[in-house]
N, C-alpha and C positions, 0 to 999 in steps of 0.2 A: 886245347890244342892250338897251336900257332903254325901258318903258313905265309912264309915270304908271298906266296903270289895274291894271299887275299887280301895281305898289308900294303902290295904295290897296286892294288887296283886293278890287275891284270885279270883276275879268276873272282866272281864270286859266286859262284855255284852252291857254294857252302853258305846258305845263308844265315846260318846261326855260327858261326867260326867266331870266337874270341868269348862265346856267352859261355859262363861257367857251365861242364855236364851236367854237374847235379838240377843247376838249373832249369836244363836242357829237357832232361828226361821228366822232373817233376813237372813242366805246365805240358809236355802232351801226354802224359797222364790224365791230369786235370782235364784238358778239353777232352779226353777222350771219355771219363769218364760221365760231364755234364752231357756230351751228346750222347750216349747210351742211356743218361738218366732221364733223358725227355723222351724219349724214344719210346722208353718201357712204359713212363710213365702217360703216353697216349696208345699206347697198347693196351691200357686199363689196370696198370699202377707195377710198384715195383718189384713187388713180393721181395724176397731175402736174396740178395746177389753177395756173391761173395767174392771183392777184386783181392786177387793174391798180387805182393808185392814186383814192381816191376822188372825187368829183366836188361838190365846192363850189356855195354859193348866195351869191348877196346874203343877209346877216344877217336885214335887215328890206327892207319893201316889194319881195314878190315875190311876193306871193299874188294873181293874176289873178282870181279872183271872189271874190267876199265876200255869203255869205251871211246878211241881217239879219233879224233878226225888231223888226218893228217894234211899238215898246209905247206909254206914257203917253197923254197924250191930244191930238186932232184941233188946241187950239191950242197944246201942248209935246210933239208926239211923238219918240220915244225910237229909234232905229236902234242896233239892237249886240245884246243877247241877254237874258234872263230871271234876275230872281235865283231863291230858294229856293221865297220869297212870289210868283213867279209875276207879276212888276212888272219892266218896261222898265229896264233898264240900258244907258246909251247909249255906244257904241264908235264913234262918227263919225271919229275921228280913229286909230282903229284903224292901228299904225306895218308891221305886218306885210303891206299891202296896198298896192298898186300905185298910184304918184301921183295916177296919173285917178282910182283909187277914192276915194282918201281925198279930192282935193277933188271929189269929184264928194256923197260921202256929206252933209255938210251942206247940196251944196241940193237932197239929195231930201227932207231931213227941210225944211226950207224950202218945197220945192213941195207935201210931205204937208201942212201946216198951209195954206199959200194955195189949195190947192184941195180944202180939206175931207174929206179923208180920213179914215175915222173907224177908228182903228186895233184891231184885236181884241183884246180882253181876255180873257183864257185862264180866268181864275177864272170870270167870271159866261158863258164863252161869248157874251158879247155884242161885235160891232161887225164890222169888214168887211176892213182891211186886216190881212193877215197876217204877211208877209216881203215884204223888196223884194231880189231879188237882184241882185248887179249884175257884169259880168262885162268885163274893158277888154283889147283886140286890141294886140299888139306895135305896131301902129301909130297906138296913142291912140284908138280909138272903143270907143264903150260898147254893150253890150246890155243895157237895166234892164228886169226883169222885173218888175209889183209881183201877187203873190199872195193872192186876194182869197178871202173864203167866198161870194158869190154874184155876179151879174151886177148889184146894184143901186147900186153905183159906177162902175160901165164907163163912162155916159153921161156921168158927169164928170170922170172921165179922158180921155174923148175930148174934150170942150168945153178940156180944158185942157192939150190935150198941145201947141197953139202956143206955149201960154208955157213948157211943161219944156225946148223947143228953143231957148226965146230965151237962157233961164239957162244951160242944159246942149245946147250944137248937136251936141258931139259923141255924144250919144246916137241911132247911128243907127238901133236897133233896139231898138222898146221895146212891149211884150205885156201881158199881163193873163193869169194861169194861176188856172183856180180849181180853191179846195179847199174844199168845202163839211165834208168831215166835220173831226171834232174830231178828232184825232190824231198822232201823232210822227213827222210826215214833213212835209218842205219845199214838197213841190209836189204836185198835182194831175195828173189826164189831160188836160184838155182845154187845149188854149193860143189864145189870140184876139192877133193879128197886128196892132196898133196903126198900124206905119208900113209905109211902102212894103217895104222893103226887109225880109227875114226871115230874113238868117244875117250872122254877123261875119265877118270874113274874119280868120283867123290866121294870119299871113304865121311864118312855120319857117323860116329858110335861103330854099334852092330852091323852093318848096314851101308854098302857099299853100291852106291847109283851109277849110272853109264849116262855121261853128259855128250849128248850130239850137237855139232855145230848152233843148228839152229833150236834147240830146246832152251826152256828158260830152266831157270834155277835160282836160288835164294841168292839174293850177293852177298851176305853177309853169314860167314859159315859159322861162327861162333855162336849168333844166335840165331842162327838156321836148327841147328844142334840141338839147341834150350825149345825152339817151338816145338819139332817134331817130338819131344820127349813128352815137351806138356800134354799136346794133345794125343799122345799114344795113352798117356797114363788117365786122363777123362776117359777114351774109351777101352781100356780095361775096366774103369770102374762102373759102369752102367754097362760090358759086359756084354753087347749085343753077337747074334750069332752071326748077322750078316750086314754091311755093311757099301755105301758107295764111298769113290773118292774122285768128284767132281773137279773139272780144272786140274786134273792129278800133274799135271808136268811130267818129271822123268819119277814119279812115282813116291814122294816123298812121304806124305800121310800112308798112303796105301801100305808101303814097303815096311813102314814102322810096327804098323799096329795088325800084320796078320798075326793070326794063335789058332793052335790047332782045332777044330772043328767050326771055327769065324767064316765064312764066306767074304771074301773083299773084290770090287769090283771096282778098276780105276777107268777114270772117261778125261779123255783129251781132244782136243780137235787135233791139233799136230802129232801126223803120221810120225815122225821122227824121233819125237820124246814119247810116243806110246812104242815104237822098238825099244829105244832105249830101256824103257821102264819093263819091259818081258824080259830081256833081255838080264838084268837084274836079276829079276824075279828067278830068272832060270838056272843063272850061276851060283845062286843063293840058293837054290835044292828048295824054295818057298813052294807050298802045294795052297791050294784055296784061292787064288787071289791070281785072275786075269785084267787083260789090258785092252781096250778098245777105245779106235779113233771114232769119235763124236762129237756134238753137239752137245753141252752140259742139260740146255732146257728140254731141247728136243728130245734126246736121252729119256728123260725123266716124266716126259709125256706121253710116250709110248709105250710105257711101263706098264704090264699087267699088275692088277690088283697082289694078284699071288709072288708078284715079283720084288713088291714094294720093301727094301729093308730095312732093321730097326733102327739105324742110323747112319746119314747122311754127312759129310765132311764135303763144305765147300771152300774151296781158295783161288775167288775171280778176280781177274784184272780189277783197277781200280776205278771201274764202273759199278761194279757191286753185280749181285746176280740178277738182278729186275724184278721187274712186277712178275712176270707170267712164272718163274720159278720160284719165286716168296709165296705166290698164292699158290701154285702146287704144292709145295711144302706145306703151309699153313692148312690144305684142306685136304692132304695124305694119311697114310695110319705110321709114319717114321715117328717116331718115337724121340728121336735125341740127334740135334746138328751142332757139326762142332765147325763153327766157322771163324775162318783165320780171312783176315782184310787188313789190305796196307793203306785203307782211306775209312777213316771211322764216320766220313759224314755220310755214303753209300751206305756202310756198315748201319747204322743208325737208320733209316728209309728200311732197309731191309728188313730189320726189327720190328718196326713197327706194323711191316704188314703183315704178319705172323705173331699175333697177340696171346695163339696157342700153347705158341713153345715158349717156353717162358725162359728169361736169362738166369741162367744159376750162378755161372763162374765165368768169370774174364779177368784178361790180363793183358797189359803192353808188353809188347817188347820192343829197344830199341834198336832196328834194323839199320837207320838211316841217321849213325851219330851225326855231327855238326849240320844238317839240314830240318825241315820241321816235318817230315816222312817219318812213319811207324808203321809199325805191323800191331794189330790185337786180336787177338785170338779169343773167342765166346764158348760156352758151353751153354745151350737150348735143352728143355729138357720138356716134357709134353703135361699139361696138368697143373 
């Protein structure tokens, strides 16, 4: 892939941008592979793993939301990110991002200047708008978020959200999140619901999610698609009758792999993607498989013996799940975990501190073409 902005110096977020794919994809293969090989192999050796070949992206345009911090000023503002000096660097054309974004991105910086939006300036703490996030459904609509420091733009964001529908119709969901403090985070707690409608729908295959403001979701739908396949089709094959899905998000693992007589149980800390994810579940006519806001460890610590089930599906942020739930696992009667991780060196710690379940099947995929980010997906099996 080739990007004028990482050729001018301006962007390099893409740290592997100009390295051949194939390249790309075979050494975080490789590392991923050497650090699960050490892993198992101080777990007490590596019995027969079987890495199934790795799972490809589109190069460019496959990043489904796009995170921007908006800069310069109310009539040149800037969408794309911050240089050193703390100054708008504009990435509208950003090649790594999903066609609706990238034309969608110049007319939000378009409707920020036509309907006065006065963007925040990080140096003096002054002004209002702060990031617009924007996020586009396998089936072409948008969710634009724009993340403000207070409520005294909302009235003109409301006065002019007929016209961001004349520009852009396909944005069918679009909020206001504020973040009043100063600080190194993207969004805020509270979110204000501009249009009618308040989730994207993410059509998967079979299999159609309800994306709320603030819930996460895979950025990359194409091989969001290939995981959730993978690991429905591991757990058909061991087949269990009941099942968690730890970390569930708006419910992706869970939603895949119910079957009629399965028990499935998804746990989320965020209230918002456990609606989401019932929500689903409900419109889908799904029976067997509920949703509850929790604690993944805590969850699974309070868990009656008789409750414990055959297997377990975790996918935690990129701190991994820890000790106190690796050794819950490792010292349970769960039978089979099927753990998906976008950082293989947590992945690998985790491993090893469950020497019982042993690694059968794994596999990369690449989530995060031109940077050194992956997702790999495991299959643990007890015995």
């Amino acid at each position: 892939m080739q990007c004028d902005y990482f050729d001018r110096g301006v962007c390099r977020s893409c740290t592997l941008m100009g390295q051949p794919y194939a390249e790309q994809v075979l050494d975080k293969e490789l590392r991923t592979r050497e650090l699960l090989h050490d892993a198992v192999e101080a777990a007490g050796g590596p019995g027969s793993v079987e890495w199934l070949p790795a799972i490809t992206s589109p190069e460019s345009a496959y990043r489904n939301k796009a995170k921007m911090v908006v800069g310069g000023t109310v009539q040149h503002p800037t969408v794309g990110i911050l240089d050193h000096r703390q100054r708008g660097v504009d990435l509208r054309h950003c090649g790594i991002c999903t066609p609706g974004i990238q034309h969608a991105l110049p007319i939000l910086a378009g409707f920020i200047a036509d309907a006065g939006l006065i963007p925040y300036d990080v140096a003096t703490r002054r002004g209002e708008l702060k990031f617009v996030l924007v996020t586009e459904s396998p089936d072409g609509e948008l969710m634009v978020r724009f993340v403000l420091r207070s409520e005294g733009q909302l009235v003109r964001l409301r006065q002019h959200l007929d016209a961001l529908h004349r520009v852009l119709p396909n944005a069918v969901v679009v909020t206001v999140n504020l973040l009043p403090e100063h600080k190194a985070v993207t969004e805020g707690e509270r979110e204000i619901v501009l249009t009618e409608r308040e989730t994207l729908s993410m059509r998967l295959g079979d299999v159609t999610m309800h994306l709320r403001p603030q819930s996460f979701f895979q950025t990359n739908t194409h091989v969001a698609t290939e995981l959730y396949a993978q690991a429905s089709a591991w757990i058909d094959e061991v087949a269990p009758a009941s099942m968690w899905d730890l970390y569930c998000g708006v419910g992706g693992f869970a939603l895949h792999a119910v079957r009629p007589g399965r028990a499935v149980t998804g746990i989320e800390t965020s209230r918002e993607a456990v609606r989401s994810a019932g929500q689903s579940a409900r419109e889908a006519g799904l029976e067997g498989v509920r949703f509850a806001a929790d604690d993944a460890t805590e969850h699974a610590l309070r868990a009656r013996p008789d409750a414990v089930p055959e297997l377990v599906v975790v996918n935690p942020p990129r701190r991994g799940i820890g000790e106190t739930l690796s050794t819950w696992l490792e010292e349970s009667d769960v039978r089979h975990v099927v753990y998906s991780s976008c950082n293989p060196v947590t992945l690998a710690k985790d491993l090893a501190r469950m020497p019982s379940l042993r690694l059968r099947r794994a596999r990369v995929l690449d989530m995060f073409p031109q940077t050194g980010h992956l997702e790999a997906v495991t299959l643990l099996s007890r015995g």
